[in-house]
N, C-alpha and C positions, 0 to 999 in steps of 0.2 A: 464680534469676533475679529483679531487684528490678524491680517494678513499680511507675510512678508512682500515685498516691492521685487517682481523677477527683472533685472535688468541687464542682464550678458546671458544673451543664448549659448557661447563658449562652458559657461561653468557648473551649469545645474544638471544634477543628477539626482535622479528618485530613485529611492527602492524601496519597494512596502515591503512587510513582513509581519504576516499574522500571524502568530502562536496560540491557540485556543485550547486550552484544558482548565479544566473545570466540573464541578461535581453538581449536582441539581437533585436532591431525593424530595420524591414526591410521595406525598402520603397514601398510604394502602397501597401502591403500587411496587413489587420485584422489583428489586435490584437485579442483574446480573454482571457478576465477574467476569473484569477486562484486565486484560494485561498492556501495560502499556511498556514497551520491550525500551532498554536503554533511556528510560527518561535523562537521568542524570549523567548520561556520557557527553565528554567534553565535544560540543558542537565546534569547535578549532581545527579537529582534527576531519579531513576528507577522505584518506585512505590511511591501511596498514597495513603492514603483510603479514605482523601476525593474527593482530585481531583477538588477543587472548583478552582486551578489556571487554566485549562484548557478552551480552548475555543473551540466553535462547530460553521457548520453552518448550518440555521436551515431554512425552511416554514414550517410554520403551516397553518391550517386552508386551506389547498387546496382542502378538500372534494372530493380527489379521487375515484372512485369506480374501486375494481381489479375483473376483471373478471376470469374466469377457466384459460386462458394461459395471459400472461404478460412479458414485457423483461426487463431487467437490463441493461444500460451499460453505463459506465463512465472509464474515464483514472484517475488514482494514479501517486504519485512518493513516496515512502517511506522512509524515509529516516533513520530511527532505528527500533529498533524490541521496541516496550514497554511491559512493566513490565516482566520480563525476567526472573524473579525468579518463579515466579507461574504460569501466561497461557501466554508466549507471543506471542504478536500477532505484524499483522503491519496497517494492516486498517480494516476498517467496515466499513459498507453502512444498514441504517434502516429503514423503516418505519413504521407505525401503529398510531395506539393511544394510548398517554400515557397520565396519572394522571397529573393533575393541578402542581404540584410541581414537576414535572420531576423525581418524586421517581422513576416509574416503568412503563413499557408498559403494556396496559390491553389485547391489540391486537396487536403483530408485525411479521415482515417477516424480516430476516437481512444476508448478505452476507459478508464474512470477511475472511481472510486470515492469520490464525495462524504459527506458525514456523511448523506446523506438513502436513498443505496443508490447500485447500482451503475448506470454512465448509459451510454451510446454518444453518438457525438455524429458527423457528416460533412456535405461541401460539395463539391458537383464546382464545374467552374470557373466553369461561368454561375451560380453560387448569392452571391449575397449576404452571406446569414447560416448559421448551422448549422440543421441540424436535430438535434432531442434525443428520444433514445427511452429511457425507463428500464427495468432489468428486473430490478427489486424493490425493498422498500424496508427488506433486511437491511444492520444498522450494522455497521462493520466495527471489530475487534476489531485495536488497537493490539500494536506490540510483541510480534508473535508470527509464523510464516512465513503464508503464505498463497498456494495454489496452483491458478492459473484458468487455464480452458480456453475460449474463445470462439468459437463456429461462428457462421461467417454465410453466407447461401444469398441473395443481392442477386436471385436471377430469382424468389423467393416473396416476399422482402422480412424473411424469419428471419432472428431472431437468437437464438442457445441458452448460455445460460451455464452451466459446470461449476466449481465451486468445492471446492476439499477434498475431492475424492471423490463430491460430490452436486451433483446438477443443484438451480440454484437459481434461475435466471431465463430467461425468455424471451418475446419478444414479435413481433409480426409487424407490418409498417408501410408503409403504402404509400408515405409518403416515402424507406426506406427501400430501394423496389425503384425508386422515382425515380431515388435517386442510381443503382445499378446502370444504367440504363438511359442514365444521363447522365454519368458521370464517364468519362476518360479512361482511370485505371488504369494511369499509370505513376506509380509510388514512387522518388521518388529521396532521401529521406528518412528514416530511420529513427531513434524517440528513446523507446524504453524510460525511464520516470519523468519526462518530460517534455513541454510543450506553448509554444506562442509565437502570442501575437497575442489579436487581442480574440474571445477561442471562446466567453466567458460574458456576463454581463452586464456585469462591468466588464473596461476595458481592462490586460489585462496585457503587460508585455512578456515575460518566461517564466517560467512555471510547473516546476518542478523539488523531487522528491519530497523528502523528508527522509526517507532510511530503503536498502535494497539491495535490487539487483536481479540476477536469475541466469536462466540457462535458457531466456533467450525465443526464440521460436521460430515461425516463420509458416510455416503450411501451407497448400498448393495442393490446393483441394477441402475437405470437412467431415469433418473425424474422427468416427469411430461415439461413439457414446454411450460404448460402452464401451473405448475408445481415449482419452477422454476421463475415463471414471473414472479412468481407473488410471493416466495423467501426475495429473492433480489428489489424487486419494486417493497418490499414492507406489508404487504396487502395481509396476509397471515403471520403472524407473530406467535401463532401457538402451531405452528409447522411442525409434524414430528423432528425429535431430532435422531441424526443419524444410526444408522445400525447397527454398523460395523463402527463406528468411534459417535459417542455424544460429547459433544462440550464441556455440559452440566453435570455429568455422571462418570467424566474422567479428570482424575486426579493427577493435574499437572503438574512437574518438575522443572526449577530454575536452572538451566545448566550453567555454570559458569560463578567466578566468584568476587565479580565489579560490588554486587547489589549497584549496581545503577536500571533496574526491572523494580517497576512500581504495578502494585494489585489499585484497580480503581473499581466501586461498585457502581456501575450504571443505569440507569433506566431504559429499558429497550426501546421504549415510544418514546418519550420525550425527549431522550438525547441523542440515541442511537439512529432513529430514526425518522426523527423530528427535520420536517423540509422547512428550511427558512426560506420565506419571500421577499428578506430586504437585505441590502447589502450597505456598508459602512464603506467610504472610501478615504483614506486616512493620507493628505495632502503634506508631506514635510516641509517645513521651511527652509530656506535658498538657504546651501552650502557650498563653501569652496570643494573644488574636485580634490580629493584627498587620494595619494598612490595607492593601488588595488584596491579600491572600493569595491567594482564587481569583483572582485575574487571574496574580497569579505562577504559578500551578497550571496555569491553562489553558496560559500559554506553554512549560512545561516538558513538555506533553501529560499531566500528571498529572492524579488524580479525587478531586475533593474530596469526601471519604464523609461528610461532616461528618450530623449532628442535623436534624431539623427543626420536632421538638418532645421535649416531654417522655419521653413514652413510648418515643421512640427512642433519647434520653439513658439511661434507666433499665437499658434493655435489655445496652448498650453497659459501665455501668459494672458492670452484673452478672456480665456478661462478664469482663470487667477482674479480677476481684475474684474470683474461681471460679479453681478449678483448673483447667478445662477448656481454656484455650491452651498450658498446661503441661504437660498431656497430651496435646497433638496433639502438641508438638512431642518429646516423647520416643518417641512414637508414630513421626514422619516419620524423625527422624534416628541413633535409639538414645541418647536423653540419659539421662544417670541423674540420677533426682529429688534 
């Protein structure tokens, strides 16, 4: 294998960038339908205020009623951070009821996952503005599945987050038994990776994830802890599904008219939640620094590993220069030297 010669710690800049999709059907084994929101939207762009190229998916009109406890859980894959210069986030989950023209929610409840950790956010109908409760301030990790479980108990005012198998946040709030005490609690609404109206600081018109969504699923009452583990860890994969909304038994609508939302059939074990134990590290060759590179890197969700001084240069082309990527990689894949 030829390797580039590193020689100006000055000029080298790395940025990886993994894009993974991909189909795998495995015989005698389900599929299940994933949507993967926005494949085909121009990755160039980082913000917009309208946002009208974006697509959502959407039930309406399912006349839910939420009671004092309820649970959240659905698998993501994300696959970039959006709008990156003001609040970026990587996904949302919504529901309530909103205004005829999808201006604004009059009543919602929404779960989302900013670069700062994971947030909650609700407004019954006399509420003005949102209320924001966060519950941790773990960075979520691009380009890979991810499997959350959300209990919320509105008459103590908890909220319990399961992520991947482990409990990872939780907080209790007395805004948050407000809302309970004061929202109406009918859903007519539902938008797995998506939000509309001004929920944060600035106004959006809608918010729509970049990346796929499978499995969501809203339950009446609080799943045990450990009901919780084992949809988020994978452990049970034949988990009832929801009560008040199943995945598989609800017939989803595209909102929006990009078609840049692709339908993928998946395999639940194999793809969805298939743990890989090796990892590929993919070395570029020495480039001249070219103007805004990290700004190209940020919008493509890549990570610029680049130097920050000498020592870190040193290290890198010791690296470079050693056998030692040579031997992982005949180590990973069975190469002969």
């Amino acid at each position: 294998m030829r390797m580039a010669r590193v020689t100006d710690w000055k000029v080298l800049l790395m940025c990886f960038i993994c894009f993974t999709d991909w189909i795998v059907v495995v015989n005698g084994q389900a599929a299940t339908k994933t949507y993967f929101l926005n494949k085909d939207f121009d990755l160039r762009t980082t913000y917009c205020s309208d946002c009208k190229e974006y697509e959502c998916i959407i039930q309406q009109d399912q006349n839910i009623q939420l009671s004092d406890q309820f649970t959240i859980c659905s698998r993501f894959f994300p696959m970039r951070i959006q709008n990156p210069e003001y609040d970026p986030w990587a996904t949302v989950v919504t529901m309530g009821t909103i205004k005829d023209d999808f201006s604004e929610y009059q009543e919602a409840f929404l779960y989302g996952r900013w670069y700062t950790g994971p947030w909650i956010a609700f407004k019954a109908w006399n509420d003005t503005v949102y209320n924001w409760e966060g519950l941790g301030t773990q960075q979520l990790d691009l380009q890979t599945w991810h499997h959350t479980c959300l209990a919320v108990d509105l008459s103590s005012g908890t909220a319990k987050l399961y992520e991947n198998g482990e409990k990872t946040g939780e907080v209790t709030s007395i805004n948050l038994a407000a809302f309970g005490r004061n929202m109406t609690g009918n859903i007519r609404i539902v938008a797995p990776g998506c939000a509309w109206g001004n929920i944060y600081t600035y106004q959006y018109n809608v918010m729509s994830m970049f990346g796929k969504i499978v499995d969501f699923n809203i339950y009446s009452g609080a799943l045990t802890d450990q009901e919780m583990k084992d949809f988020t860890g994978c452990n049970d994969l034949r988990m009832r599904e929801g009560d008040l909304l199943s995945w598989s038994r609800t017939t989803w609508d595209i909102y929006g008219a990009s078609n840049t939302t692709t339908i993928q059939n998946l395999n639940m074990e194999e793809e969805i939640c298939y743990k890989r134990d090796k990892t590929l590290l993919l070395v570029p060759h020495q480039m001249p620094f070219l103007p805004n590179t990290v700004d190209s890197c940020n919008k493509l969700s890549g990570k610029t590993a680049a130097y920050s001084n000498e020592q870190e240069f040193t290290e890198i082309t010791n690296f470079l220069s050693s056998n030692n990527l040579r031997k992982n990689l005949v180590y990973l894949f069975n190469l002969r030297p």
